[in-house]
MARSE-971558 format. One record per residue (C-alpha): residue number from 1; residue in one letter; z, y, x. Coordinates in pm, whole numbers, plus 50000, padded with zeros to 5 digits. Each point is the difference from the previous one (the first is absolute). Layout:
# residues N
REC    n  res      w      v      u
REC  NUM    A      Z      Y      X
...
//
This chain:
# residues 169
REC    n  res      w      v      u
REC    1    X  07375  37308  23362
REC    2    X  49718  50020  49747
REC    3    X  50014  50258  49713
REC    4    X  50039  49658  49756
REC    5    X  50360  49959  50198
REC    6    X  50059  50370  49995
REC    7    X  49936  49987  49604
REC    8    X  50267  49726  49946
REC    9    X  50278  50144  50227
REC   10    X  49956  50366  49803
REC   11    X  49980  49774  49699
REC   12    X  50329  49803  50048
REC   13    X  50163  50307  50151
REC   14    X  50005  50148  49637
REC   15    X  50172  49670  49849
REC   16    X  50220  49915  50283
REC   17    X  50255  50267  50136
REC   18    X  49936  49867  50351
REC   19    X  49783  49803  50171
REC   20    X  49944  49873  50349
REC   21    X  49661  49876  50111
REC   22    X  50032  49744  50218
REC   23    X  49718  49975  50277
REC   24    X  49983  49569  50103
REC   25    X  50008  49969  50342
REC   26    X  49762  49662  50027
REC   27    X  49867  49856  50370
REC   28    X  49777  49774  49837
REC   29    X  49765  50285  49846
REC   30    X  49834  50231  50200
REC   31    X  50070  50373  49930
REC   32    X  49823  50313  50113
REC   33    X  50351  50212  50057
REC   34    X  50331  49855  50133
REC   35    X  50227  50017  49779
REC   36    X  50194  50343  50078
REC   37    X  49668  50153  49984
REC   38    X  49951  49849  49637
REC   39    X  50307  50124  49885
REC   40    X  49942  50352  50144
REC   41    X  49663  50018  49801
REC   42    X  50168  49858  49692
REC   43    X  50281  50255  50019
REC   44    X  49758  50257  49988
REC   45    X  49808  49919  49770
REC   46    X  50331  49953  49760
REC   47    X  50137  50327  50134
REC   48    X  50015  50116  49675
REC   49    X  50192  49779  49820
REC   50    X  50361  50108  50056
REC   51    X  50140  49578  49888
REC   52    X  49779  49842  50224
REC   53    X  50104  49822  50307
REC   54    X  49761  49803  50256
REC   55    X  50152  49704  50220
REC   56    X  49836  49730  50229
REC   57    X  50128  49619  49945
REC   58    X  49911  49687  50085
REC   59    X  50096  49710  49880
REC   60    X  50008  49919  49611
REC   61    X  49927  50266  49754
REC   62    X  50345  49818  49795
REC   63    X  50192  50081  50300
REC   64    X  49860  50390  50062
REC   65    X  50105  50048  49643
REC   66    X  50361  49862  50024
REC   67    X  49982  50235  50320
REC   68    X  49963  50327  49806
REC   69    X  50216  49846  49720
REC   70    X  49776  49946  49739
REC   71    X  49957  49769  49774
REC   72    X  49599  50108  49902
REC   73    X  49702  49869  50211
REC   74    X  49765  50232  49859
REC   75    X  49598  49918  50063
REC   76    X  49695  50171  49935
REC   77    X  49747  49776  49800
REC   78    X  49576  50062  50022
REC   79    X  49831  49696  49832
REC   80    X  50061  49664  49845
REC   81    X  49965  49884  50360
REC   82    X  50269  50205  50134
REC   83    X  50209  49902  49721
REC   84    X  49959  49629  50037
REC   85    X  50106  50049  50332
REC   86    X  50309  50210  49898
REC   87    X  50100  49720  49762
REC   88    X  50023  49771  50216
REC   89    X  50194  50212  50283
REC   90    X  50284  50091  49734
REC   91    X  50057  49655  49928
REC   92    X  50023  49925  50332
REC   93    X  50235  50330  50052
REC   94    X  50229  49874  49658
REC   95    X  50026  49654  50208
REC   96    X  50119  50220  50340
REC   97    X  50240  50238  49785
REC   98    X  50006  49988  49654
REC   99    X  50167  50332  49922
REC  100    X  49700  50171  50130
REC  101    X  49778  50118  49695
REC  102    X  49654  50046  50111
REC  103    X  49802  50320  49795
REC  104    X  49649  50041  49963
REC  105    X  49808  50314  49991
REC  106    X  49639  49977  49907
REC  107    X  49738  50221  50220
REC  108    X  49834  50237  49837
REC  109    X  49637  49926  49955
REC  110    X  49870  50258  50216
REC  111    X  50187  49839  50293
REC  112    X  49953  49617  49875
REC  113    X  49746  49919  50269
REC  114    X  50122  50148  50265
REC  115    X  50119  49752  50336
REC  116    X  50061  50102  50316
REC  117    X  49771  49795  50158
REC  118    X  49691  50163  49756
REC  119    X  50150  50336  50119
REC  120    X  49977  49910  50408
REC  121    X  49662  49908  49915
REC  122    X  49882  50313  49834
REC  123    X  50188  50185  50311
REC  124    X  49863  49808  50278
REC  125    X  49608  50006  49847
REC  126    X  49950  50303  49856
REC  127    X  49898  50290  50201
REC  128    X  49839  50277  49802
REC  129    X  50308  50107  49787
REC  130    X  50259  49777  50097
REC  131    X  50295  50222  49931
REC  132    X  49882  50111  49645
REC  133    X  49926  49620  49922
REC  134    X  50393  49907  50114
REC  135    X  50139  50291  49774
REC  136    X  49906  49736  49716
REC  137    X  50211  49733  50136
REC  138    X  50315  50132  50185
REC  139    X  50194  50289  50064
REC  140    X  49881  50292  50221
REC  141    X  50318  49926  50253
REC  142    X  49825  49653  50055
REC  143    X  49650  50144  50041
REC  144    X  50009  50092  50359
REC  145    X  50237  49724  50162
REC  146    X  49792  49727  49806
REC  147    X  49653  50169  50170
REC  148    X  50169  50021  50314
REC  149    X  50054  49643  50015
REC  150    X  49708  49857  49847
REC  151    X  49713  50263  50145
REC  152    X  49887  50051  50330
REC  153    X  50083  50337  50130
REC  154    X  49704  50183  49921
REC  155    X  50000  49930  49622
REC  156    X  50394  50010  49927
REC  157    X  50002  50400  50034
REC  158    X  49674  50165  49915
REC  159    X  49926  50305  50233
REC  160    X  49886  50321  49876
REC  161    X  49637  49953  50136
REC  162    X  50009  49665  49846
REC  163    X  50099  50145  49664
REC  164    X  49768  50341  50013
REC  165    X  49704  49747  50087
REC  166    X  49726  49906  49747
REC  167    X  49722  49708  50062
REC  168    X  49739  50000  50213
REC  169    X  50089  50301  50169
//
């Protein structure tokens, strides 16, 4: 979860009176957490949000939908790229079920360029000031999981020598 998806859930929390994040379970792509682990770090970082729900599905987004009987697919939009792309998924989801409405919340521009994949780069090549760098991008639950994965040992969890240390000394 980046802080662009955390901005869109508190958004739509306010218009919707509940909501239910639905966490794609997909073999084809290759994820850093399993998927019970992704919903535990999505739960808390929602943990605030008394009408929020988070549930793991696989299969078609149409179908997760019907599941927690709704009738709104709603997606989170970044660029004119993402939104092409979006276009052409809610046609296809009108063709699958047409009583599903799709809704489109546009990111907020301080979270516009923000991907996952830019983020597990950042995480996996920086080293001075890793942490303080990811507080830009995702929530602090994520912080330490995602360096755990993605850093060897020594740099996920900085010691106290490490961090009392100055250059050249």
């Amino acid at each position: 979860m980046t802080l662009g998806h955390l901005d869109i859930v508190r958004r739509a929390a306010q218009i919707f009176s509940h909501i239910t994040v639905g966490i794609g379970i997909n073999p084809e792509k290759n994820t850093l957490f399993t998927p019970s682990e992704r919903v535990e770090l999505v739960r808390q970082c929602l943990s605030g949000l008394s009408n929020v729900d988070v549930r793991t599905f696989d299969g078609l987004a149409v179908e997760f939908v019907r599941q927690c009987n709704s009738r709104i697919l709603l997606r989170g939009v970044r660029s004119l790229s993402d939104l092409e792309t979006e276009f052409s998924m809610t046609l296809t989801n009108r063709v699958l079920d047409e009583e599903i409405e799709s809704v489109f919340l546009m990111s907020a521009e301080r979270y516009s360029h923000m991907s996952s994949s830019l983020i597990k780069q950042i995480a996996g090549m920086s080293r001075d000031g890793v942490q303080e760098r990811l507080r830009h991008f995702v929530p602090e639950p994520v912080i330490q999981p995602l360096l755990q994965r993605l850093l060897p040992v020594d740099h996920a969890q900085p010691s106290a020598a490490a961090a009392d240390s100055t250059c050249g000394s």
